[in-house]
ZABA-626006 format. One record per residue (C-alpha): x, y, z. Coordinates in steps of 0.05 Angstrom, whole numbers, m for minus. Layout:
<atoms>
       X       Y       Z
       X       Y       Z
...
</atoms>
This chain:
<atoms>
       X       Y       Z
       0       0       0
      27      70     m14
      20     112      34
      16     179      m8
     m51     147     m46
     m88     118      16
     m78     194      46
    m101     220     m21
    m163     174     m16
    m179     197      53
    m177     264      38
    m216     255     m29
    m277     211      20
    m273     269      82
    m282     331      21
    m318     287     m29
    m375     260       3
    m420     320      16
    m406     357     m46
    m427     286     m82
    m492     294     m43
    m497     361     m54
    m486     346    m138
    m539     292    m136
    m590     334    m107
    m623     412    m123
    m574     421    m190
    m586     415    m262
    m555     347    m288
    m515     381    m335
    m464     406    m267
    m447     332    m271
    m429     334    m328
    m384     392    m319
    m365     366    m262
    m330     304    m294
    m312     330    m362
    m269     387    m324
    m237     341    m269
    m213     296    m323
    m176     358    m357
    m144     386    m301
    m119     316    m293
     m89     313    m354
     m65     386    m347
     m35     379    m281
     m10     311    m293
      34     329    m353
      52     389    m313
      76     352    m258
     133     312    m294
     141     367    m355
     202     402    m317
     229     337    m307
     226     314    m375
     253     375    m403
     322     369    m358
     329     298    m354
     303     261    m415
     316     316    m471
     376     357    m419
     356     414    m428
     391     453    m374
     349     482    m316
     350     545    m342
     327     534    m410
     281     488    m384
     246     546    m344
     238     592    m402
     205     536    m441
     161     520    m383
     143     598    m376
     123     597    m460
      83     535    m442
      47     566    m387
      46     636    m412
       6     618    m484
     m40     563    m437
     m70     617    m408
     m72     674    m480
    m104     623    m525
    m167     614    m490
    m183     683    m513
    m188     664    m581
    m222     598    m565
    m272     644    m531
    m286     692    m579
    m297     640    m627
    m349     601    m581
    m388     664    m562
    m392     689    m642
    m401     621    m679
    m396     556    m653
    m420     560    m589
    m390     536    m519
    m418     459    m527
    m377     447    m599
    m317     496    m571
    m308     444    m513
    m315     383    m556
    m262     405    m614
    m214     425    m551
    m223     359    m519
    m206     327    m580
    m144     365    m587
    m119     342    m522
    m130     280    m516
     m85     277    m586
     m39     321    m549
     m23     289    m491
     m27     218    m517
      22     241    m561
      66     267    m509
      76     200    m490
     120     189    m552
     182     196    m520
     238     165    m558
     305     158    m534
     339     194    m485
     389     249    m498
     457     234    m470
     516     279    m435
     582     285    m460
     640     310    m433
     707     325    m476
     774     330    m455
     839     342    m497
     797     320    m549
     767     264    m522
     699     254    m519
     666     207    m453
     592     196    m442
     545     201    m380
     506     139    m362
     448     172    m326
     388     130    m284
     330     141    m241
     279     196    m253
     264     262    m207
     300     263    m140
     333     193    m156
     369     222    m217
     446     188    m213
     486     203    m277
     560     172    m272
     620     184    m326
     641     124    m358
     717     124    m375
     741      55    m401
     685      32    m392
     670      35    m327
     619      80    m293
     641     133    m239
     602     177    m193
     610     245    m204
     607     319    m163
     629     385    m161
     692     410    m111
     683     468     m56
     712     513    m118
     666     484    m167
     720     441    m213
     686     376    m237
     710     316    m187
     714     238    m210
     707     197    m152
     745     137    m149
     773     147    m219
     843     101    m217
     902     147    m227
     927     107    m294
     854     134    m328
     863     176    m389
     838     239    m348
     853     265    m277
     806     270    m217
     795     338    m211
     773     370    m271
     781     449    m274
     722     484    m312
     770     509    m358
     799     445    m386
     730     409    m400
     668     414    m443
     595     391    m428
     551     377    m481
     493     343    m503
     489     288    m561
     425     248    m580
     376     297    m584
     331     270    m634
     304     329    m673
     243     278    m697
     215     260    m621
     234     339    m601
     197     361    m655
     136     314    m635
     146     341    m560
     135     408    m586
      77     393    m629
      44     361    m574
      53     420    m527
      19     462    m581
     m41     413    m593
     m52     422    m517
     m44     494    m514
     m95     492    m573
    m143     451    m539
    m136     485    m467
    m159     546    m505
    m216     517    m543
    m242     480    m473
    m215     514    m413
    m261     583    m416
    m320     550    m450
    m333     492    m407
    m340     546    m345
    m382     588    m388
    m435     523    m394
    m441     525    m326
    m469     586    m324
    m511     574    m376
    m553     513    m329
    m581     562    m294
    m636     612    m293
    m612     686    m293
    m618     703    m213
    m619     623    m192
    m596     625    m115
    m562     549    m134
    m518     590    m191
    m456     613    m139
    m463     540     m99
    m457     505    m160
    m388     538    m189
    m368     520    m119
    m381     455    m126
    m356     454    m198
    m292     482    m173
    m280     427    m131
    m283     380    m193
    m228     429    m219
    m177     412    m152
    m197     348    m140
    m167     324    m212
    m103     373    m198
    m103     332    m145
     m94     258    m157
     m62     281    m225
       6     296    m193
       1     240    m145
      m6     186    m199
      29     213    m254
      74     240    m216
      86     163    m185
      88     131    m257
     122     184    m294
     178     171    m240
     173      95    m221
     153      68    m292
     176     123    m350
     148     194    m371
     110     152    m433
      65     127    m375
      63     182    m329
      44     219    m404
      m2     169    m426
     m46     169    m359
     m56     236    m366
     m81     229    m435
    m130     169    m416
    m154     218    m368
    m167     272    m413
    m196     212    m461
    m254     195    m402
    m268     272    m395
    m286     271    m470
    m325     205    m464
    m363     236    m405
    m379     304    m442
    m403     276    m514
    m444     219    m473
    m471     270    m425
    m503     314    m483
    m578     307    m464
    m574     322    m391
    m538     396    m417
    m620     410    m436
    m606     442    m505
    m555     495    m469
    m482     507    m494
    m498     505    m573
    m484     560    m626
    m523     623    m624
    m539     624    m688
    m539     550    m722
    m550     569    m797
    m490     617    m798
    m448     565    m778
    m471     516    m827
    m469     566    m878
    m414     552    m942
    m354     600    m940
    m309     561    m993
    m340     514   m1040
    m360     455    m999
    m336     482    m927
    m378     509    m877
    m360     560    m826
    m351     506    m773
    m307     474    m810
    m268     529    m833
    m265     552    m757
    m230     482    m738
    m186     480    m805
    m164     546    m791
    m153     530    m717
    m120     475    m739
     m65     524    m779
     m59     566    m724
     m22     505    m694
      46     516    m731
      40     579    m698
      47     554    m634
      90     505    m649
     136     563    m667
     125     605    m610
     128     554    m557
     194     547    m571
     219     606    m567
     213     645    m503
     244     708    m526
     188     722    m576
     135     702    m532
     170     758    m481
     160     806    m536
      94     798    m561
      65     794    m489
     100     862    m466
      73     896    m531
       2     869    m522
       1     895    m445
      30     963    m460
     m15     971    m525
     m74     948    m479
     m49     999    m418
     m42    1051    m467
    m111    1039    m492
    m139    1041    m423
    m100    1102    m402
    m142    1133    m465
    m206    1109    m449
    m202    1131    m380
    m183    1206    m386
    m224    1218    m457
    m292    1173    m445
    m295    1172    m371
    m323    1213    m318
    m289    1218    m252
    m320    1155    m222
    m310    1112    m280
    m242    1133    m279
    m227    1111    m206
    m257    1049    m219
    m215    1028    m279
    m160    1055    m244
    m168    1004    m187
    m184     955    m240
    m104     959    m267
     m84     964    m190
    m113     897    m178
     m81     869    m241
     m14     895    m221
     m20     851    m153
     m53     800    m194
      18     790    m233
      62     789    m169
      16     739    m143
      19     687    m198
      91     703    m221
     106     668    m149
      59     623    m146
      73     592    m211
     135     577    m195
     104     506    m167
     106     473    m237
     181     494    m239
     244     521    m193
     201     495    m135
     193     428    m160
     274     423    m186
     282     454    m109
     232     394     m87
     278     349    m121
     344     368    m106
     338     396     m29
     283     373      11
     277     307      50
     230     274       7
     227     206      48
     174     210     101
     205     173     144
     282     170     151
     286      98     173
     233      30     180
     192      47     219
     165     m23     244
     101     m21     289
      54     m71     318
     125    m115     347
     139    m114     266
      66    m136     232
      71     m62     210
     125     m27     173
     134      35     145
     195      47      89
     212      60      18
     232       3     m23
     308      17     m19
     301      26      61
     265     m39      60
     324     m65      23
     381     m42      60
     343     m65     124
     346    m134     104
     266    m132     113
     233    m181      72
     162    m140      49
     125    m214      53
     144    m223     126
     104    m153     149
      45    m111     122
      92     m65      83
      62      13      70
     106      40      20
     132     114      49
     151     139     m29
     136     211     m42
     169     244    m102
     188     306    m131
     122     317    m176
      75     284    m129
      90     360     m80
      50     386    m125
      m7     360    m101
      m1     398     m35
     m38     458     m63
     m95     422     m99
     m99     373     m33
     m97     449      13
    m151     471     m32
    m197     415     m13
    m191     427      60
    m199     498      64
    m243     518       3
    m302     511      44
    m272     541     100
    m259     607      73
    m322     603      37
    m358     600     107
    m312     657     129
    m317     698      68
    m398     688      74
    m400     701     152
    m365     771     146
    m408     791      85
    m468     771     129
    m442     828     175
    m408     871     128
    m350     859     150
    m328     824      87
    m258     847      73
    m254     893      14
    m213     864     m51
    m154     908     m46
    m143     876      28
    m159     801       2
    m104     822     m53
     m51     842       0
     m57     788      48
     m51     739     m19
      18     779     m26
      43     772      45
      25     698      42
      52     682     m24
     114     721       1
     112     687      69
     111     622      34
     172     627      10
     217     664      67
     193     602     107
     239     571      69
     300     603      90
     279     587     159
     282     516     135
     345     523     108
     379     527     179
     341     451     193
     380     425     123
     411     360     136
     485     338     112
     455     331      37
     431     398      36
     363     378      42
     317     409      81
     253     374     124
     184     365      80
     148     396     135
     176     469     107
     154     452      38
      85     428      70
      68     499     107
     102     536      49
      48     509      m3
      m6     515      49
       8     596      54
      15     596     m23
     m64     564     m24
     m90     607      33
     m64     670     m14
     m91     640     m72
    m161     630     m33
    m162     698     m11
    m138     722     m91
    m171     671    m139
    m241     685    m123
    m253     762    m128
    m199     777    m193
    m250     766    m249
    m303     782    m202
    m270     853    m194
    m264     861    m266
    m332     856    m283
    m356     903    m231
    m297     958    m238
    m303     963    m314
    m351    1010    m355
    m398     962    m394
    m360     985    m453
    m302     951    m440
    m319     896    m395
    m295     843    m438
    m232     881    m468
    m207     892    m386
    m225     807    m378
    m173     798    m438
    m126     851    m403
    m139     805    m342
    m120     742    m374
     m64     782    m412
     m36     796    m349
     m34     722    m319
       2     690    m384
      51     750    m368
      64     723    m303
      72     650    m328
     127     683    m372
     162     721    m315
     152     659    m273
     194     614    m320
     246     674    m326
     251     683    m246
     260     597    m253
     321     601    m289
     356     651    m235
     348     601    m182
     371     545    m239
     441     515    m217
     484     474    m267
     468     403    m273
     499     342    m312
     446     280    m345
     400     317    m305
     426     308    m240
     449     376    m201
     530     371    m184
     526     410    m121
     461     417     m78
     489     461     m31
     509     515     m87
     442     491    m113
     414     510     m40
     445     572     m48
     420     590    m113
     343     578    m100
     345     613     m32
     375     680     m60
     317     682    m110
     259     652     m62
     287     710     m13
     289     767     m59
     215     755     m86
     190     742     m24
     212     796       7
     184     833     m53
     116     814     m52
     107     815      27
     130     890      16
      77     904     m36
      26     868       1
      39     914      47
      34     967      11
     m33     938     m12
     m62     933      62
     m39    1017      72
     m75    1038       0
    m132     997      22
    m175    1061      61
    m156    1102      m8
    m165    1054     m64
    m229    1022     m31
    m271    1099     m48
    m245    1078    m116
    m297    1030    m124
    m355    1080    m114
    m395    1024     m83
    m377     975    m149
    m381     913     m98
    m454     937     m70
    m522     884     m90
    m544     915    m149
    m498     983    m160
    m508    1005    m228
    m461     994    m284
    m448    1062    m329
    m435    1049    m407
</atoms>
């Protein structure tokens, strides 16, 4: 029994249970349906997000820091696309068909991620001779040795960072200690063919992320009756779904990505995204007729020849994919294109506000950009999960959850990895073994598995204060998300002094760091869009939602930047010196914590200013100017 899935199921029973009873009883059918379809693809997303750094630095070795900026353009277009898949569903085809063609798209996408090829290898010349790494084990159990007459040798790095060969025999063709200077690291077996799928595959899913992920929300607002008292309960219960796949993604493929291979840890998350499509094309009839185009004979109408609009929308989609392809790989041009669109758009709204708006419009759309500004801080750090926290995970925490066996019940129990079993002498037939494993990508489940505990605690403390106005206003939910994110982070220097021999530090830090990062994101997540709907002039409501979203694929782009600063040189994917690699990520985690603890601050001492701002925007029923 693992012990990391039987917790995973008791959380999932303790949460699960009433919100099942709550979906079976006083909501349309079609919340099911959502429900399902939408676990299932933040499975997949989160799944091939948990083991996607890894893959990048150990499998294709790509070094940390390229690996980051990759991650960032991933991340950074995940969240821009759905804006076209949006537009597209609200003007033609209509949320139902928008979901369905981006379903499609990812389960081709991920599936095909799981077409990994071989392995690049590391080479390492000297005086002209070339040696290769022989590299094993995936996430924290990455080991890559040098083999010299062929023979494998453990390598490291010196206190003055030359390359060491340990136990390297003194007649070898190459000394010890090698100084940076006199050797060159390189990569050979790269196959452009299986990179070039990798890429294509990322860009299928960033294609079908944007065709599904703002549509299949949408439907859910569309199951219910303008006014419905079950409409707010039911995205609650919908966003469970959402957290609850983020969830058990990372724990199981996170476990086979890292026990069996990436292609399974890959390919799960593509069956997964295969049973959310399943679930949403059998599950048409209970959606009632909601979700499909606005206007049916425009879309079937002939544009070219034969073609009909719909199918000129998903043929052209379908071309937008090389795209993509192009840009994903490139994180330089992604940088540029984001920057231009955000000052373009902040130009635009500087405009707007001092040529078409009266005072209190102008306030409002004022604190509109304030928000977004915090709204960037607080993702650029709390991104970082998918990336330099994982490596960090990997390279300098105690992973093991316990150190040693831990035998109970005079030995009927015991508690231990595999290799702890094994150097014990313990024979797992003689005891009822609980496997202790927790890997690198599986701490990503911390914040989906935090989310589950305390969604519906804030939500009863967030609904208690409004009952006595005493609801905090958004500018103070948006600087206590700061301080926490922040906070998060600086706990990990205090960690740091607990570090152990290996430079790791205890799981518990890692534990309370992602729990402050999800009691931000609680106090954040759920009044952003909110705010942007009630700040902006009707005018512009859905140009300062793009703007919004504009702003969070910035952040995924900063975030994978930031990710390469706290990058520290690795060989075959394994890092040559944790404690420089230590070093490296604390510098970074302190700097931005410290930063955004400062402008959280900052956000708590605006808050009696920038609250008039709103002019009463987060009143029942204030009006909305044009």
């Amino acid at each position: 029994m693992n012990i990391v899935i039987a917790v995973g199921i008791l959380v999932t029973l303790v949460t699960g249970i009433p919100v099942l009873l709550q979906l079976l009883k006083g909501h349309p059918r079609g919340l099911i349906i959502c429900f399902l379809a939408e676990m299932w693809e933040r499975f997949s997303y989160y799944g091939m997000r948990a083991i996607l750094i890894f893959y990048l630095t150990q499998h294709f070795l790509f070094d940390p820091k390229a690996a980051s900026g990759h991650y960032g353009s991933y991340t950074a277009l995940v969240y821009l696309v759905p804006l076209i898949g949006g537009f597209l569903a609200d003007k033609w085809l209509g949320t139902r068909k928008a979901v369905a063609f981006g379903a499609v798209l990812l389960v081709a996408g991920h599936l095909a991620m799981a077409i990994e090829g071989k392995p690049a290898v590391q080479t390492l010349t000297y005086q002209g001779a070339t040696y290769e790494f022989q590299a094993e084990g995936r996430g924290q159990n990455r080991e890559a040795k040098l083999v010299v007459d062929g023979k494998a040798y453990e390598v490291a790095a010196t206190k003055v960072g030359d390359f060491e060969i340990k136990g390297l025999p003194a007649n070898a063709p190459l000394p010890a200690v090698l100084p940076k200077a006199d050797y060159k690291l390189d990569v050979a077996g790269r196959d452009p063919l299986y990179l070039n799928i990798f890429w294509f595959s990322l860009s299928l899913i960033i294609l079908g992320v944007g065709f599904l992920k703002p549509n299949i929300s949408t439907i859910v607002g569309q199951l219910y009756p303008q006014g419905d008292p079950r409409r707010d309960p039911g995205f609650t219960l919908y966003y469970y779904g959402i957290n609850l796949g983020s969830f058990w993604a990372s724990i199981l493929c996170g476990l086979l990505g890292v026990n069996v291979g990436w292609w399974a840890g890959f390919g799960l998350a593509g069956v997964g995204m295969l049973a959310g499509f399943i679930v949403f094309v059998l599950g048409k009839p209970w959606l009632d007729g909601k979700a499909e185009p606005p206007e049916p004979k425009v879309l079937k109408e002939k544009v070219a020849g034969p073609i009909n609009r719909e199918l000129a929308i998903y043929g052209l989609s379908l071309v937008g994919l090389v795209g993509i392809f192009f840009l994903v790989q490139f994180n330089a041009i992604v940088g540029v294109a984001l920057n231009i669109g955000i000052l373009a758009s902040l130009g635009y709204i500087g405009f707007f506000m001092f040529t078409k708006c009266a005072k209190e419009e102008r306030e409002r759309l004022a604190l509109a950009v304030f928000l977004i500004f915090g709204a960037v801080v607080f993702w650029t750090l709390f991104e970082q999960a998918g990336s330099s926290l994982s490596l960090f995970a990997a390279t300098n925490v105690q992973l093991d959850l316990v150190r040693e066996p831990l035998r109970l019940f005079s030995g009927a129990v015991t508690l231990a990895t595999p290799d702890q079993l094994a150097k014990a002498g313990i024979d797992a037939a003689s005891t009822f073994w609980v496997d202790t494993s927790f890997n690198a990508p599986q701490t990503q489940a911390l914040n989906a598995g935090w989310i589950l505990i305390f969604a519906p605690v804030f939500a009863a403390v967030w609904t208690f204060l409004g009952a006595r106005g005493k609801d905090p206003n958004p500018v103070i939910k948006f600087g206590l998300a700061l301080i926490q994110v922040g906070a998060g982070f600086l706990l990990l220097q205090w960690g740091s002094t607990f570090a152990d021999g290996a430079f790791k530090l205890p799981l518990i830090f890692l534990v309370l760091m992602y729990m402050l990062h999800t009691t931000g994101e609680l106090c954040m997540s759920p009044v952003g869009l909110s705010q942007m709907t009630k700040l902006s002039p009707a005018s512009v409501v859905s140009f300062m939602m793009a703007v919004w979203f504009l702003a969070v694929a910035i952040a995924q782009w900063v975030g994978g930047k930031i990710a390469g600063l706290a990058a520290t040189e690795t060989v075959g994917g394994q890092v040559l010196d944790p404690g420089a690699a230590l070093a490296a990520s604390l510098k970074v985690f302190n700097i931005i914590g410290l930063v955004a603890v400062a402008i959280g601050i900052g956000f708590l001492l605006l808050s009696p200013v920038l609250k008039k701002w709103s002019h009463g925007a987060d009143n029942v029923g204030a009006p909305k100017k044009a």
